[in-house]
C-alpha positions as CSV (number, residue, x, y, z in Angstrom):
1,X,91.7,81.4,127.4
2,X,90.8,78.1,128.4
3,X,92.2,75.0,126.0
4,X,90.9,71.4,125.8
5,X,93.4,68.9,124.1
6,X,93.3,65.4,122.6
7,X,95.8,63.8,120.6
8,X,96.1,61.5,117.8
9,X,98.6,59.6,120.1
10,X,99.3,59.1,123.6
11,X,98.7,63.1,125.3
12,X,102.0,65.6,125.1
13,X,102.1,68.3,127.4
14,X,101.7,71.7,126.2
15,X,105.0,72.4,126.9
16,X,106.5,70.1,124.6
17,X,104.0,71.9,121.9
18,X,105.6,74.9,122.5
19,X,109.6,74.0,122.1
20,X,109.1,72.1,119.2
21,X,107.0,75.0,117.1
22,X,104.5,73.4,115.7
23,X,102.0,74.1,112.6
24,X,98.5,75.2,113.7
25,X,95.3,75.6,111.6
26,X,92.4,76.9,111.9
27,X,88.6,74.9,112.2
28,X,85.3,76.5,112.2
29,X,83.8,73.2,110.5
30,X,84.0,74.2,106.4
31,X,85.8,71.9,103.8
32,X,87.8,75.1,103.5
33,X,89.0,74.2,106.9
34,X,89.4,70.7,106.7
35,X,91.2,70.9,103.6
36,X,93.7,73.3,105.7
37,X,93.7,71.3,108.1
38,X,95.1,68.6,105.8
39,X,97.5,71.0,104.2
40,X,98.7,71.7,107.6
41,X,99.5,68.1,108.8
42,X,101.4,67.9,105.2
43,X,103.6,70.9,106.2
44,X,104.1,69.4,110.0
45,X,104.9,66.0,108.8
46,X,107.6,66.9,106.2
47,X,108.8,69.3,109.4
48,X,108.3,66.5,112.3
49,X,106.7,69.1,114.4
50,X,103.0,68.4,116.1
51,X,99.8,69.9,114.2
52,X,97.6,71.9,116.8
53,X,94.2,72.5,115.8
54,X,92.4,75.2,116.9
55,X,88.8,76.0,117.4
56,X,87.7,79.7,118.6
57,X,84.6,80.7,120.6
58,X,84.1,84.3,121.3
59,X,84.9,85.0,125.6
60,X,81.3,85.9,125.9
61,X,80.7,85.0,129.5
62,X,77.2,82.8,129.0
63,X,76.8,79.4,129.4
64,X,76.9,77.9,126.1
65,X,80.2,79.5,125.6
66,X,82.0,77.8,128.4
67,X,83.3,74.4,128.7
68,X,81.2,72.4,128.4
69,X,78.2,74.8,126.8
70,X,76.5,74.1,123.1
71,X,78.8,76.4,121.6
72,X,82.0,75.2,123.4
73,X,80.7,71.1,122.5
74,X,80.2,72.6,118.6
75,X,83.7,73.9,118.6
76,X,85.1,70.8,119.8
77,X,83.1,68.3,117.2
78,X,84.6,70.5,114.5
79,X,88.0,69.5,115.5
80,X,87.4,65.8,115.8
81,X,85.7,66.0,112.2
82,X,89.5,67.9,111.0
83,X,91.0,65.5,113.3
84,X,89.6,62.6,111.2
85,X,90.1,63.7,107.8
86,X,93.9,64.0,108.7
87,X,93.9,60.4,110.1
88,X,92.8,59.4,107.2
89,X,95.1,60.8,105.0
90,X,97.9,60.0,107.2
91,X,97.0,56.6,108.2
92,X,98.7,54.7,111.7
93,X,101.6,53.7,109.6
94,X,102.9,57.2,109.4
95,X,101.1,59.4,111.7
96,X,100.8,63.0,112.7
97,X,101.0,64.1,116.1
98,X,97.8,65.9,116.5
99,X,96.2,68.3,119.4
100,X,92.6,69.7,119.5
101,X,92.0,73.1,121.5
102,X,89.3,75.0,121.9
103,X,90.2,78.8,122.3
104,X,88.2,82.1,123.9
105,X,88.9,85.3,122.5
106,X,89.0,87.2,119.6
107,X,89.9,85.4,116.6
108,X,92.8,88.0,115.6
109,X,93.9,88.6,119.0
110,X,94.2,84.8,119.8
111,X,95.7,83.8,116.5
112,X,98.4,86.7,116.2
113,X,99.6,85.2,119.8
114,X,99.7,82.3,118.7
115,X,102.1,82.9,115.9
116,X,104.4,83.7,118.6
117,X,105.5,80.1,119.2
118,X,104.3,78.6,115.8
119,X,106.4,77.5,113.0
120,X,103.2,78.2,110.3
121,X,99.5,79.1,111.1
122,X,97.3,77.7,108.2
123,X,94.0,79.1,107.6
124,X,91.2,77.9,105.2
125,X,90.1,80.4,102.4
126,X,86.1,80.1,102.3
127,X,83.4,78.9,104.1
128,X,80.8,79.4,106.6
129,X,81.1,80.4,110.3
130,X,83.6,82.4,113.0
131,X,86.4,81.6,110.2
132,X,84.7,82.9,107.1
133,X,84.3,86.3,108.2
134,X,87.7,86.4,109.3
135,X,89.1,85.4,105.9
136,X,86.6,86.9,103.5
137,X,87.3,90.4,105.6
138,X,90.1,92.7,107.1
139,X,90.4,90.3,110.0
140,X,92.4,88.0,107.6
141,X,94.5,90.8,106.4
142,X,95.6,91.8,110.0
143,X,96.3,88.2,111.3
144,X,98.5,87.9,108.1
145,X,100.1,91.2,108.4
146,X,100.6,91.0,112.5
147,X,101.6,87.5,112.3
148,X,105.4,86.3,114.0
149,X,105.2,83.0,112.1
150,X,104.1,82.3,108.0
151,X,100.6,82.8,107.3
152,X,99.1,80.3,104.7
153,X,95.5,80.6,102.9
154,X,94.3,78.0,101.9
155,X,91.6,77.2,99.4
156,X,89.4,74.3,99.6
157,X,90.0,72.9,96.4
158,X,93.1,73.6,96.4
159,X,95.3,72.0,93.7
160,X,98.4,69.7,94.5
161,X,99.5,69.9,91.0
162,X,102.1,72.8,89.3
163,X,104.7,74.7,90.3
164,X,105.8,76.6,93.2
165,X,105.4,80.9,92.5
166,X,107.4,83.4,94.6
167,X,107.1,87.1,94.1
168,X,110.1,89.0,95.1
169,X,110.8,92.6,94.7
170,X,114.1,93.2,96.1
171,X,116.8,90.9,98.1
172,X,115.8,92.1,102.0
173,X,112.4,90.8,101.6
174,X,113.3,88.4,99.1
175,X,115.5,86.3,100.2
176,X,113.4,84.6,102.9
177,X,110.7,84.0,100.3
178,X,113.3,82.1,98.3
179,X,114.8,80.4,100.6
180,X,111.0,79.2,101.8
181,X,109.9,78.6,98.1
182,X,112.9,76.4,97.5
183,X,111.7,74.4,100.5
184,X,108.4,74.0,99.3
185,X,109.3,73.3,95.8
186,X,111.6,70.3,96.7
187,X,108.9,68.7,99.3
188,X,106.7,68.6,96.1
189,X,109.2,67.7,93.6
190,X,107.6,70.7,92.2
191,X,109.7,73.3,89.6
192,X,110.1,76.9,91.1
193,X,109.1,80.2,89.0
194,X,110.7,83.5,90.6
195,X,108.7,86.3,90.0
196,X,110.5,89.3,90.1
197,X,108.9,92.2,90.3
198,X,110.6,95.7,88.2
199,X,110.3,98.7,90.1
200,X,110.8,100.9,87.1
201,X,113.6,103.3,86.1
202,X,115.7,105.7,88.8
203,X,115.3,109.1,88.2
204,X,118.6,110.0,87.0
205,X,120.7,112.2,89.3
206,X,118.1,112.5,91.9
207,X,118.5,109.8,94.7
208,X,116.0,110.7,96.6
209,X,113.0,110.4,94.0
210,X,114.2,107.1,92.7
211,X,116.8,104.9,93.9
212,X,114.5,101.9,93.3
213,X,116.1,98.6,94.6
214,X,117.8,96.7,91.6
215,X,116.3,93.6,90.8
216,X,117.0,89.8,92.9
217,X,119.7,88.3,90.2
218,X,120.3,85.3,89.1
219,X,123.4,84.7,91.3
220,X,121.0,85.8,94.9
221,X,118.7,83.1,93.2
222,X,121.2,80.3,93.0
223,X,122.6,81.2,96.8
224,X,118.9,80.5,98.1
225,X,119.0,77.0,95.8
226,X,122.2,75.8,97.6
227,X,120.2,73.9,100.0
228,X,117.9,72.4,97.1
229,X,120.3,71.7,94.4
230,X,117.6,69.8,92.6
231,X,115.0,72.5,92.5
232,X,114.8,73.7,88.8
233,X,113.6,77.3,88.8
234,X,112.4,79.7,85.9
235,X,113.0,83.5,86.6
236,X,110.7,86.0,85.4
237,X,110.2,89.8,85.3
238,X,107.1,91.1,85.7
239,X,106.9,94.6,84.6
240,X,103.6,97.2,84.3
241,X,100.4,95.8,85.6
242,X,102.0,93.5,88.6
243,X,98.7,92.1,90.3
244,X,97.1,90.8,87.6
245,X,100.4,89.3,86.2
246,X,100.8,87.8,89.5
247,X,96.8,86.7,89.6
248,X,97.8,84.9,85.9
249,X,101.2,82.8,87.4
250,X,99.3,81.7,90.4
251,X,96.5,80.1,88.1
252,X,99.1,77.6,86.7
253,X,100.9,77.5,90.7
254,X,100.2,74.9,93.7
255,X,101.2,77.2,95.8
256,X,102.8,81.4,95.9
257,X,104.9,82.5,98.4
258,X,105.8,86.0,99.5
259,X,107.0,88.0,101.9
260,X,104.5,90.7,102.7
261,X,104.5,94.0,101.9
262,X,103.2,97.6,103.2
263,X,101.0,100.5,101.6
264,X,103.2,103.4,101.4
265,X,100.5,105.1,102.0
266,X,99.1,103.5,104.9
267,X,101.4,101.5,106.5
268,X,99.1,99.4,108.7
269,X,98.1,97.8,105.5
270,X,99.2,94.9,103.6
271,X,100.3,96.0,99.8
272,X,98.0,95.7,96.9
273,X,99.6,92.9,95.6
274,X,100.0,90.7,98.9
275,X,96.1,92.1,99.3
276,X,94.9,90.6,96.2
277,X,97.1,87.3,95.8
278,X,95.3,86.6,99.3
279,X,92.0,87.0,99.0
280,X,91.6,86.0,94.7
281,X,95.0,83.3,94.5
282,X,93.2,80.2,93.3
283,X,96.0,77.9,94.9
284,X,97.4,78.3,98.5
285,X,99.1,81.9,99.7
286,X,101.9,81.8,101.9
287,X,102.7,85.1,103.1
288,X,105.9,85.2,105.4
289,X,106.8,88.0,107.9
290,X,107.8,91.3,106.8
291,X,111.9,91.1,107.2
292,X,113.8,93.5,109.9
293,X,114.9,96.5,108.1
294,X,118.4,95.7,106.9
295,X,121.5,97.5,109.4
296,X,122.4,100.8,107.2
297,X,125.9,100.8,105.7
298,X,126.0,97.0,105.5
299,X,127.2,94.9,102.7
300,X,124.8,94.2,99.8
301,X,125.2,90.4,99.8
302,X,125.4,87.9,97.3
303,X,125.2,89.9,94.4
């Protein structure tokens, strides 16, 4: 892959990038881009980490895909246009340490690797060009469910009003979608609704047909608030018909987090309901790596 980089300030080695994990999004040119582009500088400002934006070209091996080529030059006026808009949100007074880099490769490929040494990778939702293809279709889905960082979606008109929405179903995967959503709810001064979702009754007597995972409590809640003592939250249980109840709390949201989930019937998928809240959530998706499965035998904490 070959990289070009610019900054917003005087040039940082991509070394320096790479200890301090920083947020990267996604350009292809739409205002679905440059909107998450500006989302993204939000998220590495309140973090102090550097925003990378990134540009891909396919590796075709033609001139007007190299440096320097019509493609390659497109790419690159794409990310000063993003690297404008952020300016200009985040004037000289209180800047954002910005790169521009111009990728080759596949768009999944390339953005799954560089998850590996991101904090967040932020992604707009619609639009035209490489990028709209790879949100509108599976690609999106597999970046989000390969990723090693948070994957956010983000809409170009995407509100800055409401509350903060998480979506747990149990306290492994939940409670790094708390602890996230509390973050994000106190950098807005935004309230935080916990969606909990009921898995239904246990067969009784016969473990292995339904010992479904009890619900996150109140108590698991208020351990992820510790941090965030002045995040108000709202709990609520969702039961029956969870994606469209979902679909009707992110209407009134600024932004839903969850940890995703997997098809039990085809594990290389994202679940319905992470599937859905990505590609039809009017406000901004942030969809954290699937947990390590919990050690067996270990405590069940903070119950």
């Amino acid at each position: 892959m070959e990289t070009d980089v610019s900054t917003s300030r005087p040039a940082v080695r991509p070394a320096e990038f790479a200890r301090r994990q920083p947020v990267i999004a996604g350009i292809d040119g739409s205002r679905a881009a440059i909107r998450a582009a500006e989302w993204a500088a939000a998220e590495a400002r309140s973090r102090q980490v550097p925003l990378r934006l990134i540009a891909i070209v396919p590796a075709i091996d033609k001139p007007a895909f190299r440096a320097g080529g019509s493609r390659y030059r497109q790419a690159l006026e794409t990310l000063e246009a993003a690297r404008r808009a952020v300016s200009a949100r985040y004037p000289d007074d209180d800047p954002v340490e910005v790169a521009l880099e111009v990728e080759r490769g596949q768009a999944e490929q390339v953005l799954v690797e560089l998850s590996r040494s991101a904090a967040l990778i932020a992604l707009g939702s619609i639009g035209i060009g490489f990028f709209a293809h790879l949100v509108l279709g599976s690609t999106a889905l597999s970046v989000t469910r390969d990723a090693r960082c948070p994957v956010a979606l983000v809409r170009p008109d995407a509100t800055v009003t409401g509350d903060v929405l998480v979506v747990v179903t149990d306290w492994h995967s939940g409670e790094p979608a708390l602890s996230a959503a509390f973050r994000a709810a106190h950098e807005r001064g935004a309230d935080l609704v916990v969606a909990r979702v009921w898995p239904g009754r246990e067969w009784s007597g016969i473990d292995e047909w339904g010992n479904s995972p009890a619900l996150v409590s109140d108590a698991q809640i208020e351990h992820c608030r510790r941090d965030f003592p002045d995040v108000r939250f709202r709990p609520v249980t969702v039961v029956g018909d969870v994606v469209s109840a979902v679909e009707r709390l992110s209407a009134m949201a600024q932004l839903v987090v969850v940890t995703h989930d997997v098809d039990a019937i085809a594990p290389a998928r994202l679940g319905r309901a992470t599937r859905d809240l990505v590609r039809h959530s009017s406000c901004p998706v942030l969809v954290l790596p699937a947990a390590p499965a919990p050690v067996v035998g270990s405590e069940a904490v903070h119950r």
